[in-house]
C-alpha positions as CSV (number, residue, x, y, z in Angstrom):
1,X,0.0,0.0,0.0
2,X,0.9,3.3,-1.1
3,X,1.8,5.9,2.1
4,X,0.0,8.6,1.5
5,X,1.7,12.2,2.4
6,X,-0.4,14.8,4.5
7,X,1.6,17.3,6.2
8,X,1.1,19.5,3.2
9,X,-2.7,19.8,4.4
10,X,-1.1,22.0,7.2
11,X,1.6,23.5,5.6
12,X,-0.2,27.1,5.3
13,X,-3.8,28.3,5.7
14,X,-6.2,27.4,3.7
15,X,-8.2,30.2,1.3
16,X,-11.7,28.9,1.1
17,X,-12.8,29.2,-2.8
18,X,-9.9,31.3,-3.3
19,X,-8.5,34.3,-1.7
20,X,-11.6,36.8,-2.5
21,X,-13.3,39.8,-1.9
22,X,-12.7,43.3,-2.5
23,X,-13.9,42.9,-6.1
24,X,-12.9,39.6,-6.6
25,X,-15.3,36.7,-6.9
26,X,-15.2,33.4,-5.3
27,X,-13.6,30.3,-7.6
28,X,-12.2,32.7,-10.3
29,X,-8.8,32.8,-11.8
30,X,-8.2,36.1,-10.0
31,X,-9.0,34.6,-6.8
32,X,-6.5,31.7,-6.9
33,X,-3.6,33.9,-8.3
34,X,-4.5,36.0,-5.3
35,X,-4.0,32.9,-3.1
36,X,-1.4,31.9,-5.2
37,X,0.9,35.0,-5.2
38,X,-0.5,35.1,-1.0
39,X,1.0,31.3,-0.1
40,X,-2.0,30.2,0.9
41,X,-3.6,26.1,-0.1
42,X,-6.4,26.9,-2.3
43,X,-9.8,24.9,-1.9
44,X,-11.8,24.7,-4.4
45,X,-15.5,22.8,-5.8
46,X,-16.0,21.4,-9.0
47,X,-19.2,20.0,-11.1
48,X,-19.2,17.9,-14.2
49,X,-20.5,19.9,-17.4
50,X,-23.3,18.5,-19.7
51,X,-20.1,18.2,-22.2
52,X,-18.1,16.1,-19.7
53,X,-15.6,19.3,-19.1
54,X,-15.3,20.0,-15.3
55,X,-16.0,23.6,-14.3
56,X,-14.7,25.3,-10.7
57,X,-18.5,26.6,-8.9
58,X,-19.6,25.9,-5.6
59,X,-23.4,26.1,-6.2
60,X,-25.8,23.9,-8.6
61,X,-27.0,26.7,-9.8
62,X,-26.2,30.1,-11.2
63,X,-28.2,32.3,-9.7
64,X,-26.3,33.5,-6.4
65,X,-23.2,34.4,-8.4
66,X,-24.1,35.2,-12.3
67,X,-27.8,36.4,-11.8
68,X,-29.3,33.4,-13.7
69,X,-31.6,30.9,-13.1
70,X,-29.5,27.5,-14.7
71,X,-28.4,24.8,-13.3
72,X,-24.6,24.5,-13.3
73,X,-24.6,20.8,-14.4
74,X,-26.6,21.7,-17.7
75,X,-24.2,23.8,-19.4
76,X,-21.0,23.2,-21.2
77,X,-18.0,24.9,-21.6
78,X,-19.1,26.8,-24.0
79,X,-21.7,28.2,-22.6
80,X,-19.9,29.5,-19.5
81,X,-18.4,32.5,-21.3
82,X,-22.0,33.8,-20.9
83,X,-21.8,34.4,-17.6
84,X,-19.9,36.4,-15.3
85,X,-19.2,36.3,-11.9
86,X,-20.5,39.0,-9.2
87,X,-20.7,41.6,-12.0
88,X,-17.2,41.4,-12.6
89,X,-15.1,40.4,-15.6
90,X,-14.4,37.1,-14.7
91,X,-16.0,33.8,-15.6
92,X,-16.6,30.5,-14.3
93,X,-13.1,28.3,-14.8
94,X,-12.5,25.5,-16.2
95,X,-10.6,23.1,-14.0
96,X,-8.0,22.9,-16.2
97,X,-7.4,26.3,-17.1
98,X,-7.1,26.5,-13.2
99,X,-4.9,23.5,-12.8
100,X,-2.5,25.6,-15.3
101,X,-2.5,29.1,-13.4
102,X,-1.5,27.3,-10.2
103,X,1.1,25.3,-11.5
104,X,1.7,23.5,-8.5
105,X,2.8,26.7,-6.8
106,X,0.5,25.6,-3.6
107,X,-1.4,22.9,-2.8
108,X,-5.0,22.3,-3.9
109,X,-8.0,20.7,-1.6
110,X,-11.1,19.8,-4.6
111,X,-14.5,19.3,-3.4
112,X,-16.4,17.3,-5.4
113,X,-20.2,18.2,-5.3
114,X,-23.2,16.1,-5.5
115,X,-24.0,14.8,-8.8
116,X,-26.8,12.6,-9.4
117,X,-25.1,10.2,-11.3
118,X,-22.4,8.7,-8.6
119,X,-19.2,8.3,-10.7
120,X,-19.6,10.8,-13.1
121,X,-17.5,13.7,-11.6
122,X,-14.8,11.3,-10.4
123,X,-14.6,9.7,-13.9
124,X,-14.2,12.9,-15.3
125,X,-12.0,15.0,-13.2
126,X,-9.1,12.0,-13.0
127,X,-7.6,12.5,-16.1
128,X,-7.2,15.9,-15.8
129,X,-5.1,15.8,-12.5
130,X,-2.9,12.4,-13.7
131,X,-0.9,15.3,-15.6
132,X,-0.8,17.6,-13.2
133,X,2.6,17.8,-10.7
134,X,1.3,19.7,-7.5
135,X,0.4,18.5,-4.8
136,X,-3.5,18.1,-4.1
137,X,-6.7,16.3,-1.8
138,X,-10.2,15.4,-2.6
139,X,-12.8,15.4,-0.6
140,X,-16.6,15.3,-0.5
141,X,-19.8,15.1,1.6
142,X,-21.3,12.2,-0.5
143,X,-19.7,9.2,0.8
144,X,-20.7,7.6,-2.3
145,X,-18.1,9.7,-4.1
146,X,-15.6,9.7,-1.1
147,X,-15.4,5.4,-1.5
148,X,-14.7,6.0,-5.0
149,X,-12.1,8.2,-4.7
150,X,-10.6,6.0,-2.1
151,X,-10.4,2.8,-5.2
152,X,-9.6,5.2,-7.6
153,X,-6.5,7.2,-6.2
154,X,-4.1,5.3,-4.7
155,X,-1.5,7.6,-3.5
156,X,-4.1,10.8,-3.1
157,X,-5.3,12.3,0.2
158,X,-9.2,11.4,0.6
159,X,-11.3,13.6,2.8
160,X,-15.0,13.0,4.0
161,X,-16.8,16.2,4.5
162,X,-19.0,16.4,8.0
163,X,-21.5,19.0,9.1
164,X,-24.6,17.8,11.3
165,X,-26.5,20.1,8.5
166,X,-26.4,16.8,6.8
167,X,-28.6,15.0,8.2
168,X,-31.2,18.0,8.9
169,X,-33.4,16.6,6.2
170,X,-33.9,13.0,7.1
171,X,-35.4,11.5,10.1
172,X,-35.9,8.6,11.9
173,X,-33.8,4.9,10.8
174,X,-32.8,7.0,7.3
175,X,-30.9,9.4,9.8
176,X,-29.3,6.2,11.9
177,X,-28.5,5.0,9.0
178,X,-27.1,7.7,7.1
179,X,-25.4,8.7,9.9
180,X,-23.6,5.3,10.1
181,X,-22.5,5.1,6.9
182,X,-20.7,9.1,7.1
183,X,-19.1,7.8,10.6
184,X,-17.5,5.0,8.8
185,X,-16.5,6.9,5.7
186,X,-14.7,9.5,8.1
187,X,-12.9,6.4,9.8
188,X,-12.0,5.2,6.3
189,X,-10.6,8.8,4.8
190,X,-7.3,10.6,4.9
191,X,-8.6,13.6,6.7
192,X,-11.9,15.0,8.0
193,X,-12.9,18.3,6.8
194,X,-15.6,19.8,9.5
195,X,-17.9,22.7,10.3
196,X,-16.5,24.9,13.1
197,X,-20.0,24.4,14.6
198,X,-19.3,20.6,14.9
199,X,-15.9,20.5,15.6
200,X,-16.7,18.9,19.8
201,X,-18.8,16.2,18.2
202,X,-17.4,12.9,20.1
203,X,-16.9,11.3,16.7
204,X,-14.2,14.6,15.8
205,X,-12.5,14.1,19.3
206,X,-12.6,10.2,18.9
207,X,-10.8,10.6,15.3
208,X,-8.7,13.6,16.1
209,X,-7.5,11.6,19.1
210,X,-6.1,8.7,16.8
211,X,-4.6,11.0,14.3
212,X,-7.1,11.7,11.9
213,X,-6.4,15.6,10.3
214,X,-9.1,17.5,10.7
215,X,-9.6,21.1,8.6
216,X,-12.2,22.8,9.8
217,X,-14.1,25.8,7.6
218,X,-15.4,28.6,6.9
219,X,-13.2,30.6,9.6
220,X,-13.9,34.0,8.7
221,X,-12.3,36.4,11.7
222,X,-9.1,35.9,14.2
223,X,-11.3,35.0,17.5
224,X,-12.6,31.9,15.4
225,X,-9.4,31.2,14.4
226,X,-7.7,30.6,17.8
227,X,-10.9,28.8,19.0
228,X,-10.4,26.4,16.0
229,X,-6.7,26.2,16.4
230,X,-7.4,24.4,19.8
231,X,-9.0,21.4,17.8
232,X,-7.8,21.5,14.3
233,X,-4.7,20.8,12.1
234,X,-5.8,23.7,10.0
235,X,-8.5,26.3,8.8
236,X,-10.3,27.5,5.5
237,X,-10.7,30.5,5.9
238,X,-12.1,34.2,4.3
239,X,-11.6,37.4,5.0
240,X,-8.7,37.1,7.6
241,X,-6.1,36.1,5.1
């Protein structure tokens, strides 16, 4: 088995979508080559295009950042130069136009969102990063997609993603059950990556304690920071960096 390297999860903060603000929008090129040129690990999301082409977005649909009511996973790369992010000039990236600004410069954490068909994203995004030379982590919230990363990369940091907001919306043995099968997806990853809300939850302590990383996000002023410091290899963080 492949030993799988991790300090470099720790190595600097972590700028949560990019280092933006001040005119610069979330997941855009300017945003990482403001992390970039900053230091900081960049973490980023990514959906699978209706063409197959991965695009950097955090939400499934464009509405909170270009003004339009479309579902991210419906368009291809074409049709991204349509829209622009938060009234600005920039436009939703390509991962692999991304992949090419950083370099390798930092590190990169890729959250993979939800897609309906379970496989798709993974299947898609792998090729593009066997070329590329930096170093970098997946993670995810769907441990569906987090037990296929596992198989798939051997030698790649897996994350499972944990907020109690998961399981708001079921109830009853769905919840138990769902909750099970998170628990042993975070026993079976390479890190944890946590809300701040839910970092005291026994199941953090119990895999923090056995030396499970654990990132904790979005850590947005220098009180929350310390607090987090106190049970957390590292932060993702805005507007402090």
């Amino acid at each position: 088995m492949v030993k799988k390297q991790l300090d470099f999860l720790s190595s600097a903060l972590i700028a949560h979508r990019g280092l933006h603000g001040g005119g610069i929008p979330e997941n855009s090129l300017a945003a990482f080559g403001a992390a970039v040129r900053g230091g900081y690990i960049i973490e980023l999301d990514v959906y699978v295009l209706a063409d197959g082409n991965v695009a950097v977005f955090h939400d499934d649909n464009l509405m909170r950042m270009c003004e339009a009511n479309v579902a991210i996973k419906d368009l291809t790369a074409r049709k991204l130069c349509k829209y622009v992010l938060g009234g600005t000039d920039e436009h939703i990236p390509l991962l692999e136009d991304v992949l090419e600004l950083i370099d390798g410069a930092v590190p990169i954490i890729i959250e993979l969102k939800y897609d309906a068909s379970i496989g798709l994203l993974e299947k898609a995004l792998l090729p593009l990063l066997e070329k590329y030379t930096g170093e970098y982590a997946l993670k995810s919230f769907d441990p569906r997609i987090v037990r296929n990363l596992r198989r798939m990369c051997h030698s790649v940091p897996v994350g499972q993603l944990y907020s109690n907001e998961m399981f708001a919306k079921v109830s009853g043995l769905k919840r138990w059950l769902f909750m099970r099968i998170v628990n042993w997806s975070m026993r079976r990853s390479d890190f944890i990556s946590v809300d701040q809300n839910d970092l005291n939850e026994p199941i953090i302590n119990t895999l923090r304690a056995f030396g499970k990383p654990i990132l904790t996000w979005t850590i947005t002023s220098a009180d929350e920071r310390l607090a987090a410091a106190k049970m957390a290899d590292n932060c993702i963080c805005e507007k402090i960096l």
